[in-house]
VMD Tcl script that draws the C-alpha trace (Angstrom):
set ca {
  {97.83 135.74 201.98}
  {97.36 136.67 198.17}
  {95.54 133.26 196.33}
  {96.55 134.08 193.24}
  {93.45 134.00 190.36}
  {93.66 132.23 187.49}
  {90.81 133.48 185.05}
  {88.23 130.67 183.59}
  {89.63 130.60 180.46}
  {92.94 129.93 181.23}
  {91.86 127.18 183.72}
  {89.69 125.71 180.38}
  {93.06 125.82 178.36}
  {95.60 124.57 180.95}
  {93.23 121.76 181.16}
  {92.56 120.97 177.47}
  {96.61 120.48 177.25}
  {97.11 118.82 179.39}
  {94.62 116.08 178.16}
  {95.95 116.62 174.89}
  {99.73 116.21 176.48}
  {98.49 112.51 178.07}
  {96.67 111.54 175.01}
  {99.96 112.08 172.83}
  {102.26 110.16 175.54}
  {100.11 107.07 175.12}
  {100.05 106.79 171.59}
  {103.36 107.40 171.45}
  {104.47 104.97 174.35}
  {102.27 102.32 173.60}
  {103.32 99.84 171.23}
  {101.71 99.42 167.88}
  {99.65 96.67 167.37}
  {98.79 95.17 163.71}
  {95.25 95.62 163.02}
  {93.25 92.15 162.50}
  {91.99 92.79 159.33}
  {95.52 92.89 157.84}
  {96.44 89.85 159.57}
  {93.68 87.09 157.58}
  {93.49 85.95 154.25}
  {90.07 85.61 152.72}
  {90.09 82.21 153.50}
  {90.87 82.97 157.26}
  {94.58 81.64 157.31}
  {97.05 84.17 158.91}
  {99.54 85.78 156.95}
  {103.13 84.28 157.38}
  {105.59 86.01 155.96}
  {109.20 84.86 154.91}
  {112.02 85.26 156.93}
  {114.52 86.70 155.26}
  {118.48 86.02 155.79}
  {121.68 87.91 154.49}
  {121.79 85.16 151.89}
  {118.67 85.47 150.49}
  {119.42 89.44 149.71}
  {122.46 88.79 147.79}
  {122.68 89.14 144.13}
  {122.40 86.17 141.59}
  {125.17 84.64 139.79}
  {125.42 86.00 136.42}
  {124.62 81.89 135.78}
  {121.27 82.72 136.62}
  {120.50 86.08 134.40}
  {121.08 83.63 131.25}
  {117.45 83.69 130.93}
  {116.74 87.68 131.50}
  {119.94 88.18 129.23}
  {118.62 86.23 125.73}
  {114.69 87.92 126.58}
  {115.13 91.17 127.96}
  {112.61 92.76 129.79}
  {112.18 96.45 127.89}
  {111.58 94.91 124.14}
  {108.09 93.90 122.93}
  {108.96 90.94 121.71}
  {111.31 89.92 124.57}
  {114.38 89.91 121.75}
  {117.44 92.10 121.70}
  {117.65 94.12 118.50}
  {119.60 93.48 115.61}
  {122.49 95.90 115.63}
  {122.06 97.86 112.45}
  {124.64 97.68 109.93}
  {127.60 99.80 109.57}
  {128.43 100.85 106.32}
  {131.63 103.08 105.57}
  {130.76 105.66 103.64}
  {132.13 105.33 100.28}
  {134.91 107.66 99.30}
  {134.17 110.76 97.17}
  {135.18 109.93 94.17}
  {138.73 111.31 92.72}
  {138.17 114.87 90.60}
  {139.91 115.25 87.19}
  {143.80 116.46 88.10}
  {144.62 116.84 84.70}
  {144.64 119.80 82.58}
  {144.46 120.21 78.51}
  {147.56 121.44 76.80}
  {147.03 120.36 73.46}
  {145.16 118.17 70.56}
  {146.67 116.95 68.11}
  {144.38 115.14 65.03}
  {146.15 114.06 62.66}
  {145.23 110.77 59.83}
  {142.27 110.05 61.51}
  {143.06 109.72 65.05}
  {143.12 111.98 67.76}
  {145.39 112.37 70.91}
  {144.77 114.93 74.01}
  {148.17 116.19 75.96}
  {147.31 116.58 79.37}
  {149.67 117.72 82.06}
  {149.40 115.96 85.65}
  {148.15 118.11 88.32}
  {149.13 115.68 90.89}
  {152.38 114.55 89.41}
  {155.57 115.55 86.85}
  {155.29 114.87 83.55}
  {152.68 115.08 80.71}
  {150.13 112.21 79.91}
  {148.93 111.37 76.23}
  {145.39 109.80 75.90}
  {143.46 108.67 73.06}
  {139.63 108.78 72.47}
  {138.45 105.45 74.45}
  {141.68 105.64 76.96}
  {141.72 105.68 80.74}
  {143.87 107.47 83.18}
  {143.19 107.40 87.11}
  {139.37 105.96 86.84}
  {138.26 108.87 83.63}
  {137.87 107.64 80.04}
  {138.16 110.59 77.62}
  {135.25 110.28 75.46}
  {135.04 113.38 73.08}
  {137.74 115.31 71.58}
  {137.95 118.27 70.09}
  {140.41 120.96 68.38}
  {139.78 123.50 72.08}
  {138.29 120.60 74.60}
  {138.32 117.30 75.49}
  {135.07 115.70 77.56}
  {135.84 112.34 80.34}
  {133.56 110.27 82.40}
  {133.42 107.97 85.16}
  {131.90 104.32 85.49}
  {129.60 106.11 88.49}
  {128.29 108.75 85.48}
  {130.79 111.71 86.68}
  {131.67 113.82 83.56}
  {134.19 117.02 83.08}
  {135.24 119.03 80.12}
  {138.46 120.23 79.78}
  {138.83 123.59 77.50}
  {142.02 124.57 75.71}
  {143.34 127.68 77.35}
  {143.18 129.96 74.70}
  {146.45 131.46 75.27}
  {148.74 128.63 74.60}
  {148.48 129.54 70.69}
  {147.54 125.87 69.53}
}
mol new
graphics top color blue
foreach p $ca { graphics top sphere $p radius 0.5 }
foreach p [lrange $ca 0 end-1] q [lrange $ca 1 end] { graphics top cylinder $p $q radius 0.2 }
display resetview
């Protein structure tokens, strides 16, 4: 009969796994054990550890954030923020919506025709009188000069080719 021959090298290696194959069985069959030093406090008491229950992984009541809520966790001084102040934007302010059709000076006083951009009609101002927020200051024979409480000015010229 043919034996058949198995080299010396192979016999080394079919022998080195198979210790390796028993080795891994028993760790992995064999149950793990805690090690003692994990098991001892300093002081030599075991550890006990709490037994938890479903009710002790439930959420709080909200009753019980009160605390967290007024001192939150994330702010250096444990206070929520002031909310800052929201302040409309104040609205631009109106433009002139007139435009100069005439002066007329005459014994001393002096009165601008002005036709309404925004509206029918002609309006008549005098130096010192107001007409949607503009005072007309200044009036001359070609122009007439307004301002605003917030320091807003315009000048109105006489178009030249109305003949006054």
């Amino acid at each position: 009969m043919n034996k058949l021959r198995i080299s010396r090298p192979t016999q080394v290696l079919f022998a080195a796994n198979l210790v390796l194959a028993i080795a891994v069985s028993a760790v992995v069959l064999t149950p793990a054990q805690p090690a003692t030093a994990h098991t001892a406090v300093a002081n030599g008491d075991p550890v006990s550890l709490p037994e938890f229950t479903n009710a002790s992984l439930d959420a709080p009541s909200l009753s019980q954030l009160v605390d967290l809520m007024e001192r939150p966790v994330f702010y250096p001084d444990r206070r929520m923020p002031e909310p800052e102040a929201q302040t409309a934007p104040a609205p631009p302010p109106m433009p002139l919506r007139l435009k100069l059709e005439g002066v007329a000076i005459a014994a001393g006083s002096r009165v601008a025709v002005l036709r309404n951009l925004m509206g029918p009609g002609l309006v008549q101002l005098a130096e010192g009188e107001s007409h949607d927020g503009w005072t007309l200051d200044a009036l001359t024979s070609t122009s007439a000069e307004f301002s605003r409480k917030d320091g807003q000015t315009s000048e109105l010229l006489l178009d030249p080719g109305t003949g006054h």
